[in-house]
C-alpha positions as CSV (number, residue, x, y, z in Angstrom):
1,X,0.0,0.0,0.0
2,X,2.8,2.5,0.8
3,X,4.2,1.5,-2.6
4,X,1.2,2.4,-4.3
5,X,0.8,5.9,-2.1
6,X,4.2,7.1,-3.0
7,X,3.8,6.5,-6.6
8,X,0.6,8.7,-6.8
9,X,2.7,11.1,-4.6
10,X,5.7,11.5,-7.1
11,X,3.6,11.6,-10.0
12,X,1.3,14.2,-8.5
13,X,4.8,16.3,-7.4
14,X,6.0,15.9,-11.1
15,X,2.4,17.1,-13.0
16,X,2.6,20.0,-10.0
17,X,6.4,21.1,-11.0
18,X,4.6,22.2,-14.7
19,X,2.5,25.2,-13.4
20,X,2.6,28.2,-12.0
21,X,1.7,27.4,-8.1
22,X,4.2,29.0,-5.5
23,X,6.2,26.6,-3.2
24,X,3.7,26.7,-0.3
25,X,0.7,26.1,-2.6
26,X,2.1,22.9,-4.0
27,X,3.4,22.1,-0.7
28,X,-0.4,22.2,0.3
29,X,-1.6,20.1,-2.0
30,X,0.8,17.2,-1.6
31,X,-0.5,17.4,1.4
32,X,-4.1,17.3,1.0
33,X,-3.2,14.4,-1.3
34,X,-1.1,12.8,1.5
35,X,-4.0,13.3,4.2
36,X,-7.1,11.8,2.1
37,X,-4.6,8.5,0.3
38,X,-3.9,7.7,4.3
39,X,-7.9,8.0,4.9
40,X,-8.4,5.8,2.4
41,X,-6.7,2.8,4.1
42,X,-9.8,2.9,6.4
43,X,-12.5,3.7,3.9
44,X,-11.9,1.6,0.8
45,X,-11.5,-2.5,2.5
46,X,-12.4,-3.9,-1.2
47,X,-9.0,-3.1,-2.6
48,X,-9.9,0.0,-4.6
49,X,-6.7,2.1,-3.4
50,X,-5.0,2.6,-6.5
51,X,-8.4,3.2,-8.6
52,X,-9.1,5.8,-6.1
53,X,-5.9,7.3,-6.0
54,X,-5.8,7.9,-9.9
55,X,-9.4,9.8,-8.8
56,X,-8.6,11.9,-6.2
57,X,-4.8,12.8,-7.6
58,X,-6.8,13.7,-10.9
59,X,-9.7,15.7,-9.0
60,X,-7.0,17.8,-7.5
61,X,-5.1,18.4,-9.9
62,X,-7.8,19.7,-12.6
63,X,-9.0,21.7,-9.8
64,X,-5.8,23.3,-8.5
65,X,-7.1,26.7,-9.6
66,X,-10.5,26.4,-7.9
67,X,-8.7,25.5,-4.7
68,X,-6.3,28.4,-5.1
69,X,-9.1,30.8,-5.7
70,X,-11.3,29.7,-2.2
71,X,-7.8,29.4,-0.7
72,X,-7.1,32.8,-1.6
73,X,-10.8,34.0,-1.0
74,X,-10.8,33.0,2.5
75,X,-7.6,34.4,3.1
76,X,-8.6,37.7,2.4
77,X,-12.2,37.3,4.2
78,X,-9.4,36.0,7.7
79,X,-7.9,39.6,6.7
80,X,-11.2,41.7,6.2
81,X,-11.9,40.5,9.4
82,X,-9.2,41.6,11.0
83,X,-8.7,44.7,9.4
84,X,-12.8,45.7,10.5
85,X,-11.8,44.5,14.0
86,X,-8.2,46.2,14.5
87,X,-9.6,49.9,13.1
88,X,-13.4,49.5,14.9
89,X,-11.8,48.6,18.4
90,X,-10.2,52.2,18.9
91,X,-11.4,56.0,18.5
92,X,-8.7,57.8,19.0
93,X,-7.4,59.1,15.5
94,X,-3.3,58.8,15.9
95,X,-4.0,54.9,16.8
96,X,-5.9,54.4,13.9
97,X,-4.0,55.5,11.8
98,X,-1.1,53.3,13.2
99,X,-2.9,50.5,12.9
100,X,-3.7,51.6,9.5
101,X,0.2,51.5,8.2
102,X,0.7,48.6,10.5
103,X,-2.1,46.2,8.5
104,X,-0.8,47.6,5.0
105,X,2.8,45.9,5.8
106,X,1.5,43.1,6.6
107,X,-0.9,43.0,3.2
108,X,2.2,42.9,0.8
109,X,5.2,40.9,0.6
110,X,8.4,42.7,1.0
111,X,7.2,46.0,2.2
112,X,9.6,48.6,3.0
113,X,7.0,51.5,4.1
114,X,4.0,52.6,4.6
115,X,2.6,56.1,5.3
116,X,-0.9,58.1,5.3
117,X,-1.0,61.4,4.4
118,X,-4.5,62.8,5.7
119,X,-6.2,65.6,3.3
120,X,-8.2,68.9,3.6
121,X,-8.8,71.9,1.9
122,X,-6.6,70.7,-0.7
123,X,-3.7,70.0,1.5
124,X,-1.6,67.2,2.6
125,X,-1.2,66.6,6.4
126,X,1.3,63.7,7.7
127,X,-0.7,61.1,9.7
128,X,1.8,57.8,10.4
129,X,3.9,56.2,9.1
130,X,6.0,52.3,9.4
131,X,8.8,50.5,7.9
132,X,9.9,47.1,7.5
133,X,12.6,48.0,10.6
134,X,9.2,49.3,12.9
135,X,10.0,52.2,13.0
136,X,7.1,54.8,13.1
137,X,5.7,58.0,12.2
138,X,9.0,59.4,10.7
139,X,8.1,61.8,7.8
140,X,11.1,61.3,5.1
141,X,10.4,63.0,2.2
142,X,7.0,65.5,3.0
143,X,4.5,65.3,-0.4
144,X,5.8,67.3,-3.7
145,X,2.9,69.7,-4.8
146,X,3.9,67.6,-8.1
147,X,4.6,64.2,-6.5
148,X,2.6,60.7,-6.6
149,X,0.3,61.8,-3.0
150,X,-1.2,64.7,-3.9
151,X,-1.8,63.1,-7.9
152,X,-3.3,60.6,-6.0
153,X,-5.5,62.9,-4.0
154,X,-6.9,65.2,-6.5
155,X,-7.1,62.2,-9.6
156,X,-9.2,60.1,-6.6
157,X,-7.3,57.3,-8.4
158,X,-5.2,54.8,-7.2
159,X,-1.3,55.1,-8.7
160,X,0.7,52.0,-9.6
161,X,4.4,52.5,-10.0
162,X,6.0,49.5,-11.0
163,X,9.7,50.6,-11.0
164,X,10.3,54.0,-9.4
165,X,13.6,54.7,-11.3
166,X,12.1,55.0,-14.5
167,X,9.1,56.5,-13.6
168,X,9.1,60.6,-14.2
169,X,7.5,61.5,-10.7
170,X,10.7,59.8,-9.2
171,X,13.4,61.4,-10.9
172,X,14.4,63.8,-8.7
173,X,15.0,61.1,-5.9
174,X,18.5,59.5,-5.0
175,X,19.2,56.1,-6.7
176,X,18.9,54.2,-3.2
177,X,15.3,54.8,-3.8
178,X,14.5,52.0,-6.0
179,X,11.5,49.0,-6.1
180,X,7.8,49.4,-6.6
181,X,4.9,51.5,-5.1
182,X,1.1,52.2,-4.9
183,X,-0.6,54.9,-3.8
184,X,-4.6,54.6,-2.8
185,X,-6.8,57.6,-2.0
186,X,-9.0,57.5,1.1
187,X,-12.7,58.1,-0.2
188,X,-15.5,58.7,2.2
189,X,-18.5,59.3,-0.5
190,X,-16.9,61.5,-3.6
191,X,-14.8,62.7,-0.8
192,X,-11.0,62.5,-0.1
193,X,-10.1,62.3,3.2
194,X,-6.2,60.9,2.5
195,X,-3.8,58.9,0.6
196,X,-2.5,55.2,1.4
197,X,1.3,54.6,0.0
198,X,2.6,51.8,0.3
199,X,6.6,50.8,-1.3
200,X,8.4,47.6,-1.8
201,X,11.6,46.6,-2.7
202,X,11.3,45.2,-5.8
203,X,9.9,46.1,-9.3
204,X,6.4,44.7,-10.6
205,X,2.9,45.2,-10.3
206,X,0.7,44.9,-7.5
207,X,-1.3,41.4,-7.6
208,X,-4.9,41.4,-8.0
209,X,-5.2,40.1,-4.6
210,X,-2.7,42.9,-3.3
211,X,-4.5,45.5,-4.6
212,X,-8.1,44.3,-3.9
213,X,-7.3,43.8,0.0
214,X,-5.2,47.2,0.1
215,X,-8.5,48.7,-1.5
216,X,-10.7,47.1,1.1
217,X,-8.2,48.4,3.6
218,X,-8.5,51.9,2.1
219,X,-11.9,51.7,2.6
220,X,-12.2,50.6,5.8
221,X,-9.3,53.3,6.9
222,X,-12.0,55.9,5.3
223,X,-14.9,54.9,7.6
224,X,-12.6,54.3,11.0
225,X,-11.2,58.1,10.2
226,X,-14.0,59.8,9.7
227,X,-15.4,58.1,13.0
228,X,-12.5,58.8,14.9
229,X,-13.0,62.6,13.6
230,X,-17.0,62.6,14.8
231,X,-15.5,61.3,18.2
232,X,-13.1,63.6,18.5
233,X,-15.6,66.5,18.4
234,X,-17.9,64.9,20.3
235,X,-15.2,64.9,23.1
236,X,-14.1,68.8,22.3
237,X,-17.6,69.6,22.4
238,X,-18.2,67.9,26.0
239,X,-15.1,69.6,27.3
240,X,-16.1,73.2,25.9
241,X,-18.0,75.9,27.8
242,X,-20.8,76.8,25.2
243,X,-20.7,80.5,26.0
244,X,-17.3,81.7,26.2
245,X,-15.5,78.9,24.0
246,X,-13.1,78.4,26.5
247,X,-12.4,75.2,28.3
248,X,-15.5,74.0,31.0
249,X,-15.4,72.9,34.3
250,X,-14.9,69.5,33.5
251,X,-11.8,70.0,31.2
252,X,-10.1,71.9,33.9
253,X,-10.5,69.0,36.4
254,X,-8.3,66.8,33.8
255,X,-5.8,69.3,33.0
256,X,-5.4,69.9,36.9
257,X,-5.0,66.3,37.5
258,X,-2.3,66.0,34.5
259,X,-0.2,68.6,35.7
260,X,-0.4,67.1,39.6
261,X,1.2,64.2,38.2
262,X,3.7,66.8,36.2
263,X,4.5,68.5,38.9
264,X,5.2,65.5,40.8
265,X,7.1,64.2,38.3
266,X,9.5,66.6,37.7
267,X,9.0,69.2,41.1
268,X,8.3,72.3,38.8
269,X,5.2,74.3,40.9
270,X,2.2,75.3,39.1
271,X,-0.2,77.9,39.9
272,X,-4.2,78.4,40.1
273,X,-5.5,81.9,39.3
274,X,-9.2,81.8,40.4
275,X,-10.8,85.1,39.1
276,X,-14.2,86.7,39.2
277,X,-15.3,90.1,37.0
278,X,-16.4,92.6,39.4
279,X,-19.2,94.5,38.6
280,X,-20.9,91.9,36.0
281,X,-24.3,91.4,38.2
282,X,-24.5,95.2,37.5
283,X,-24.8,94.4,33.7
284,X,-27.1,91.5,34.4
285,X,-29.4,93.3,36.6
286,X,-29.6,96.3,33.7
287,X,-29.1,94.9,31.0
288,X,-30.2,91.6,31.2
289,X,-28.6,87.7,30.8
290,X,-28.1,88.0,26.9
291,X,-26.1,91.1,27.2
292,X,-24.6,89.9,29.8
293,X,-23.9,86.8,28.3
294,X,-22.0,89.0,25.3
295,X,-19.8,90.9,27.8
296,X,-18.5,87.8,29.0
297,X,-17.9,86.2,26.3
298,X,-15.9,89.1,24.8
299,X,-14.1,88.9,28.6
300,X,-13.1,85.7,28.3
301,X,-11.7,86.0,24.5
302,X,-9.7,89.2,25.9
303,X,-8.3,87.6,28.7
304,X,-7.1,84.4,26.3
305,X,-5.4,86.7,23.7
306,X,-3.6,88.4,26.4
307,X,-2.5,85.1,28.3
308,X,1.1,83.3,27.8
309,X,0.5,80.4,25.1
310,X,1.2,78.0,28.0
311,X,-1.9,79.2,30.3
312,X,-4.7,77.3,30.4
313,X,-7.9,79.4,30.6
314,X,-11.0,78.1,31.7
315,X,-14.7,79.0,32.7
316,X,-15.2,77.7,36.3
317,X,-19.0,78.9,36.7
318,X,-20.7,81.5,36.3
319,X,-19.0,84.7,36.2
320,X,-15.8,82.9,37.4
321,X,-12.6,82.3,35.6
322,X,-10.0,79.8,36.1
323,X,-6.2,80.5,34.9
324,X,-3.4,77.9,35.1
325,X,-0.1,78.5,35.2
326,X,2.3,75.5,34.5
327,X,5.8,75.7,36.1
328,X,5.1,78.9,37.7
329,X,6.1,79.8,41.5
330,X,4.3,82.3,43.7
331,X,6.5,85.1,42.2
332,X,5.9,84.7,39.0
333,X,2.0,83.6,39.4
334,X,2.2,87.7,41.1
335,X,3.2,89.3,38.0
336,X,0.4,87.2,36.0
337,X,-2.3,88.2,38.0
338,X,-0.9,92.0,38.5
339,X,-0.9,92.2,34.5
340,X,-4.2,90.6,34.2
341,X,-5.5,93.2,35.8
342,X,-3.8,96.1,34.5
343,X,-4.9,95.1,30.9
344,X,-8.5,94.3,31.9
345,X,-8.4,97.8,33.5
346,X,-7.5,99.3,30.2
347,X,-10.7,97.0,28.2
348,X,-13.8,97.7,27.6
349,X,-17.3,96.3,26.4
350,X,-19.8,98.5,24.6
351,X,-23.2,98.0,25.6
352,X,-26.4,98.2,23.3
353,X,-26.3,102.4,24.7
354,X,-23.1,103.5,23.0
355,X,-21.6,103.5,26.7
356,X,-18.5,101.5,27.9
357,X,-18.7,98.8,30.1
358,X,-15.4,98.8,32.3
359,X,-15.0,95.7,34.9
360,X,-13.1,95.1,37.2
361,X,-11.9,91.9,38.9
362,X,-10.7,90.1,42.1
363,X,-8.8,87.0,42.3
364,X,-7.2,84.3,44.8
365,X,-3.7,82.8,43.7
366,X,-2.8,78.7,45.0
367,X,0.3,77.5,44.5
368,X,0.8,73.8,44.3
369,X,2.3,71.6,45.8
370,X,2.4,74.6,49.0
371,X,-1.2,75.1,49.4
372,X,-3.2,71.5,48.3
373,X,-2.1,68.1,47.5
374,X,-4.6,67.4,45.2
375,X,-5.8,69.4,41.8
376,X,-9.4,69.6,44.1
377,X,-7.6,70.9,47.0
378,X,-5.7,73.7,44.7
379,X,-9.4,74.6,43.3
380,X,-10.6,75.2,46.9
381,X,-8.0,76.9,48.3
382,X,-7.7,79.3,45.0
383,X,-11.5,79.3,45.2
384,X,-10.9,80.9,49.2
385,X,-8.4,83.3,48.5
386,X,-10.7,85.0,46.1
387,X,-14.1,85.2,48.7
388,X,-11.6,86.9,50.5
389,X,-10.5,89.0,48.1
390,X,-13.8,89.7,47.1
391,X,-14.8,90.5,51.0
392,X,-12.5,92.5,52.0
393,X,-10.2,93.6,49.3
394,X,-12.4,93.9,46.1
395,X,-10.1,94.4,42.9
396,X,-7.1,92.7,44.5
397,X,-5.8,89.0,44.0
398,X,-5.3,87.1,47.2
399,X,-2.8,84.2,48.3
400,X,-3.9,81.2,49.3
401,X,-3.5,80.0,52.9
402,X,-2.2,76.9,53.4
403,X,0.3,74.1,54.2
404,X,3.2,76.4,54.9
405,X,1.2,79.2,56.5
406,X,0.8,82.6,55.0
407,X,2.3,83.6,52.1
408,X,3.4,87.2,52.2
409,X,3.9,88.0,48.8
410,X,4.7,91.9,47.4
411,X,1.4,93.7,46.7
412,X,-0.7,90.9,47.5
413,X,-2.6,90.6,51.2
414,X,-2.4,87.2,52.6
């Protein structure tokens, strides 16, 4: 019998040698062959082997291409899967877009790069990028106003370049720069939202099946994008104070908690600026909340233009206003406040009479880590130095009282 099985074995090798079939696919159908000759000991008692093993060796064979096709077919339904689950799973944009580049490499054989270039108003923005050695997001040649990504973006085509050093869109580039590439737009409707290119290191076309699941990747990319984008905003919106534009309540609790940990971290101080406009219930009361609401919005975009790029302004409630000051001491957070006030002194808000509407304001300085040991802590004692403030030295700002005592400060009343 194991005479008989290795005959139909080296016969089926030798008809395999004569077509096209890569090493692993004929390496899988000896295999198949192998497994269902061996089943047939069992199955076939009348003595049938070799009968049947002229059958099935035939059957194969003739139908080598079928079997490739479903082969191939569910290998690419294995990768549609995987591609829908690894860009569904996450919503933050910069991880999608890694795991974007990171799929493409592993689409094509002998990749050397990937990279996705994101587009709006007719402009390429950098979004990741990974190479055969893992390293990411490195931008090494940013797109050509003439070059193969932004073709790609405004044809809405998808660009096959089968040998870069003969192709007139590479000419320009050094001679290391050799091998194939394909570029694929991102569509979302008739839309571009960015360009997939993907190089390799040698020269040829793309295979069907390379370019079918790098489309179905494309298109998959487009939809996790754009939902990354909706969350995104979602998110800004949750974190924004509707009236002013300026950071809410709840954004300022994270960014307090982050810089705790900074501060922690590297012992830099930062400080809390709790401020409140005096004389706004005045407007209110004469004016009404819609005018009022105006005036503090113009407030508010005031006090941000006139605030260091590394403040972080934010509506705590009301008429109250929330400055903090990363790796700033008590001295320093003095001269912030004493300008804040000086330049508010100076601005003014026209009201629906012609007249100007000049307000003052009061605030209470906390430094941490001196005066809390928590962002919540910081808030409150801030929150105390300006009642007192507002109590007893109206148009003033007001140190905080706390772990070390009271803070004498120059120009400020403890």
């Amino acid at each position: 019998m194991s005479d008989i099985k290795h005959k139909w074995l080296t016969a089926f090798e030798e008809r395999l040698q004569n077509t096209d079939l890569s090493f692993d696919e004929k390496k899988s159908y000896i295999e198949l062959l192998t497994s269902l000759l061996d089943g047939l000991v069992d199955s076939d008692p009348s003595g049938q082997y070799e009968q049947v093993a002229e059958v099935l060796a035939s059957r194969i064979f003739s139908h080598h291409n079928l079997l490739g096709v479903i082969r191939q077919q569910a290998a690419e339904l294995d990768a549609v899967k995987r591609l829908t689950y690894n860009l569904t799973t996450n919503l933050e944009l910069q991880a999608v877009l890694d795991n974007v580049v990171t799929e493409a490499m592993q689409l094509v054989k002998n990749a050397r790069n990937a990279h996705i270039y994101l587009y709006q108003n007719n402009s390429l923005r950098f979004g990741a990028s990974l190479d055969g050695q893992g390293e990411r997001n490195k931008e090494l040649w940013p797109p050509r106003p003439d070059g193969i990504t932004y073709k790609t973006a405004q044809s809405k085509e998808t660009l096959v370049i089968e040998n870069l050093r003969e192709h007139t869109l590479f000419n320009m580039m050094s001679e290391k720069w050799h091998g194939s590439m394909i570029s694929i737009p991102l569509m979302m409707a008739d839309s571009v939202i960015g360009v997939m290119n993907l190089s390799r290191w040698h020269v040829g076309s793309f295979s069907p099946a390379e370019q079918r699941l790098l489309k179905l990747l494309a298109d998959q990319a487009a939809i996790a994008i754009i939902n990354a984008r909706l969350h995104e905003a979602v998110s800004r919106q949750a974190l924004s104070d509707t009236l002013t534009g300026l950071p809410n309540r709840r954004a300022l609790d994270r960014y307090i908690d982050h810089q705790v940990s900074r501060t922690n971290r590297t012992g830099r101080p930062f400080a809390v600026l709790m401020m409140d406009l005096d004389g706004f219930k005045n407007v209110n009361d004469n004016w009404g909340h819609s005018i009022g609401d105006r005036v503090l919005h113009d407030i508010a975009a005031f006090l941000l233009s006139v605030s260091r790029a590394s403040d972080f302004l934010a509506r705590y409630g009301g008429d109250e206003l929330c400055m903090l000051l990363p790796d700033t001491n008590a001295v320093s957070a003095v001269q912030v406040a004493e300008n804040i006030g000086q330049r508010l002194a100076g601005y003014a808000c026209f009201l629906p009479d012609g007249s100007a509407c000049r307000l003052g304001i009061s605030g209470g300085i906390a430094i941490y880590p001196t005066h809390a040991r928590t962002g919540a802590d910081l808030l409150r004692s801030a929150d105390e130095a300006l009642y007192r403030a507002k109590k007893h030295a109206r148009g003033t700002f007001q140190m905080a009282r706390g772990f070390t005592g009271e803070l004498q400060m120059p120009n400020v009343k403890g």
